[in-house]
C-alpha distance (Angstrom), angle and dihedral (degrees) to the residues before:
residue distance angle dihedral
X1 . . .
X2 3.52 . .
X3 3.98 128.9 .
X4 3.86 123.8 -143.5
X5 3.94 118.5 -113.6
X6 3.20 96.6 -118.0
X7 3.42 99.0 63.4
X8 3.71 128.2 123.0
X9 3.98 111.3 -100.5
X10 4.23 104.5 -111.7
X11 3.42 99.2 -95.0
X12 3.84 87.2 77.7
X13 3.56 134.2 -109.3
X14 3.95 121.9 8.0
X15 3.87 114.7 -102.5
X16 4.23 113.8 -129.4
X17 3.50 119.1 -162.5
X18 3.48 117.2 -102.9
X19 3.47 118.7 -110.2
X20 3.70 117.1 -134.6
X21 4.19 110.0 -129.3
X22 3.83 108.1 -117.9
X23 4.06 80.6 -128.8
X24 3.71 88.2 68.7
X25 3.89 88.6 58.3
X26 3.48 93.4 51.4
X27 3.62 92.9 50.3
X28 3.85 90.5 54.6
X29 3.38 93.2 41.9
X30 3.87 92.9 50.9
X31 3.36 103.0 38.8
X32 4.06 93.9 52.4
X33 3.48 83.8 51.1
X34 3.66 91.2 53.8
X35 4.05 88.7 44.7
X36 3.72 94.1 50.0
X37 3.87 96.6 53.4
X38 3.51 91.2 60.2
X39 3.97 88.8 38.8
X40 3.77 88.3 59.5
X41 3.69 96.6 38.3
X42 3.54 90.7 58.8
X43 4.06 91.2 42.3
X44 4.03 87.5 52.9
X45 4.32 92.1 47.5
X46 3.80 91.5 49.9
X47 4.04 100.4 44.1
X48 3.46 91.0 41.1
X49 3.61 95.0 63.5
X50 3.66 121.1 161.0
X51 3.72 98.4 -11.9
X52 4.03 89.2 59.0
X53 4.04 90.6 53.4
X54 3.82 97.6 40.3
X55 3.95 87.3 55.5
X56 3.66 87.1 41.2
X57 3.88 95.3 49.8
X58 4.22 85.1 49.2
X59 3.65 93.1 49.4
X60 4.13 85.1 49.4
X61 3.44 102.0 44.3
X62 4.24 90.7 47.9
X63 3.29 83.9 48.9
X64 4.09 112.3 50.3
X65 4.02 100.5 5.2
X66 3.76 89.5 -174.6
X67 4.06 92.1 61.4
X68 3.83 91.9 73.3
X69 3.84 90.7 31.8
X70 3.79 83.0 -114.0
X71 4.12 80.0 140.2
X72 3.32 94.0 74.7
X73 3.88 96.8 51.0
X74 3.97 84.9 44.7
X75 4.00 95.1 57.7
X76 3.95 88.5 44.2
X77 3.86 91.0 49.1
X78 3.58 85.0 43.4
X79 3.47 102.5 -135.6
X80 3.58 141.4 102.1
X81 3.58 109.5 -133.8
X82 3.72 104.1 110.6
X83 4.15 83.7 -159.0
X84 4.15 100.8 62.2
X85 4.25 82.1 57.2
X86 3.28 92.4 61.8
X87 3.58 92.1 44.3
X88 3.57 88.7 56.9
X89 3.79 92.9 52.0
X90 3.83 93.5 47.1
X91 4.02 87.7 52.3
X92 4.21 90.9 49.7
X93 3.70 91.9 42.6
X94 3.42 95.4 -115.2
X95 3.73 100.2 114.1
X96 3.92 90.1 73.8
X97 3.81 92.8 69.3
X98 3.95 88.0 54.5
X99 3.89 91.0 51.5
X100 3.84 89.2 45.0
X101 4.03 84.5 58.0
X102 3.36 91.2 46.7
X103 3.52 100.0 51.7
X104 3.90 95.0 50.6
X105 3.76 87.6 54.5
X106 3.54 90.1 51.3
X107 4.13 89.4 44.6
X108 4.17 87.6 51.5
X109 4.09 84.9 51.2
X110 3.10 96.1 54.4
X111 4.09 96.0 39.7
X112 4.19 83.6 56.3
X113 3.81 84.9 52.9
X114 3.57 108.6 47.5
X115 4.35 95.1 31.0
X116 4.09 86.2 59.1
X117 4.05 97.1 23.1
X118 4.19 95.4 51.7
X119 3.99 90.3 55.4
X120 3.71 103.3 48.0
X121 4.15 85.4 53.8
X122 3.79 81.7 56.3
X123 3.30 100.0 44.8
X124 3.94 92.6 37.6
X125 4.16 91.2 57.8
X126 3.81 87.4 51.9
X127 4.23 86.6 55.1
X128 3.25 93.2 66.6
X129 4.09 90.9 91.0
X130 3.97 83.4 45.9
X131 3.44 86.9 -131.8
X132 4.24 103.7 165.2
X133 4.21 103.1 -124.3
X134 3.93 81.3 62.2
X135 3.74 97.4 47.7
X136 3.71 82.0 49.3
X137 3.49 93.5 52.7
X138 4.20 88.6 44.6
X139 3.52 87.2 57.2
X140 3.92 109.1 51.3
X141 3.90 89.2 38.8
X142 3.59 95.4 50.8
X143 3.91 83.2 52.1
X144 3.61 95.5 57.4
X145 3.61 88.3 43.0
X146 3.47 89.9 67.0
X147 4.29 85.6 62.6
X148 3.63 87.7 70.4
X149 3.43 96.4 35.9
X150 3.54 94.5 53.6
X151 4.11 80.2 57.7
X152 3.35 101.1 48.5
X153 3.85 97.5 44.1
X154 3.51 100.7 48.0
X155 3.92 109.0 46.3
X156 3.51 116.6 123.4
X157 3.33 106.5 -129.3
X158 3.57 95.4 8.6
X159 4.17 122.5 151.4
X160 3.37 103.2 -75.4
X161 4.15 87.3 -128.3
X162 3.52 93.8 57.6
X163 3.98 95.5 45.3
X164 3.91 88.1 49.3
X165 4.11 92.6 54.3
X166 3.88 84.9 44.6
X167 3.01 98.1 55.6
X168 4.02 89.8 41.4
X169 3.50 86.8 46.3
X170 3.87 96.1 59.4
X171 3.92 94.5 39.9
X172 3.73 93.4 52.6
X173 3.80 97.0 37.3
X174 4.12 88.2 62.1
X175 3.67 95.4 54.5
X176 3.30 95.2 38.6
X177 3.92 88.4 59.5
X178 3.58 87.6 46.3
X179 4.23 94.3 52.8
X180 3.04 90.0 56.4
X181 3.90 109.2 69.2
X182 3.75 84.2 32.1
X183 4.35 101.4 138.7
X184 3.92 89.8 -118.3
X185 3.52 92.6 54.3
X186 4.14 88.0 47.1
X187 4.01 95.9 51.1
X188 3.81 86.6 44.5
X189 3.39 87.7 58.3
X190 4.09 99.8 41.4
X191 3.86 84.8 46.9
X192 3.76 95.6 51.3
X193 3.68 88.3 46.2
X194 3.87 93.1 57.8
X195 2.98 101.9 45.8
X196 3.73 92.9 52.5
């Protein structure tokens, strides 16, 4: 008896690789972006230390006078310029308390963007096989990304850095959530799972 050519070898059928859906890429490729914002957010908070929240505290208090109660020193000085109160609190030592505040606001920022942001870079390396307990992963830390994000983006008088990767952050944290339950993504991952 003879058997045709094209018949499978006995082992059974023949194996194909599995081709990886371009929508997997992108979901990598977003959600480390998304990841990496709030990675370098956080970075820029921490190095920049006191010098960060002192110009951040200026930038407030020129701002929105009445959030430091700086309002209330500028109607006794009788003036208007939100800039000669702070002067006067820098030369009676009180402006150091208001940078100290400043600074551990900008220290809890940056712990909401690195506790959520380190994570979905984790969890966004291990996506690359598509495998579905990552995606899942993907997807509820790219939600709670968007906690610090939402922080970081929309601070008046924020560093500009850290309002540009919040508002990165939030932008690539929704499509990332939305790659990943994309239906190429899903029968990449059914397929891979058979033929496992």
């Amino acid at each position: 008896m003879t058997y045709s050519q094209t018949a499978p070898p006995a082992g059974g059928p023949v194996q194909t690789a599995l081709k990886k859906p371009a929508t997997l890429l992108a979901l990598v490729v977003i959600s480390g972006i998304s990841a990496l914002s709030g990675l370098i957010g956080a970075i820029y908070l921490f190095a920049g230390g006191r010098d960060v929240a002192d110009a951040y505290a200026t930038d407030v208090a020129l701002a929105n006078p009445s959030l430091l109660d700086l309002d209330v020193v500028m109607e006794t000085m009788g003036t208007d310029n939100p800039q000669e109160a702070i002067d006067l609190a820098k030369s009676v030592d009180q402006w150091d308390s208001v940078v100290s505040l400043a600074h551990a606001g900008l220290i809890f920022k940056a712990f909401l963007l690195i506790v959520f942001a380190a994570p979905l870079l984790l969890f966004t390396l291990f996506a690359i096989k598509g495998s579905t307990w990552s995606r899942v992963l993907v997807t509820i830390f790219a939600i709670l990304s968007l906690i610090g994000g939402l922080a970081a983006a929309f601070d008046d008088g924020g560093p500009a850095l850290l309002n540009a990767t919040g508002y990165i952050g939030l932008a690539t944290a929704v499509i990332a959530v939305v790659l990943c339950w994309l239906p190429a993504n899903n029968r990449y991952a059914k397929a891979r799972k058979l033929a496992a």
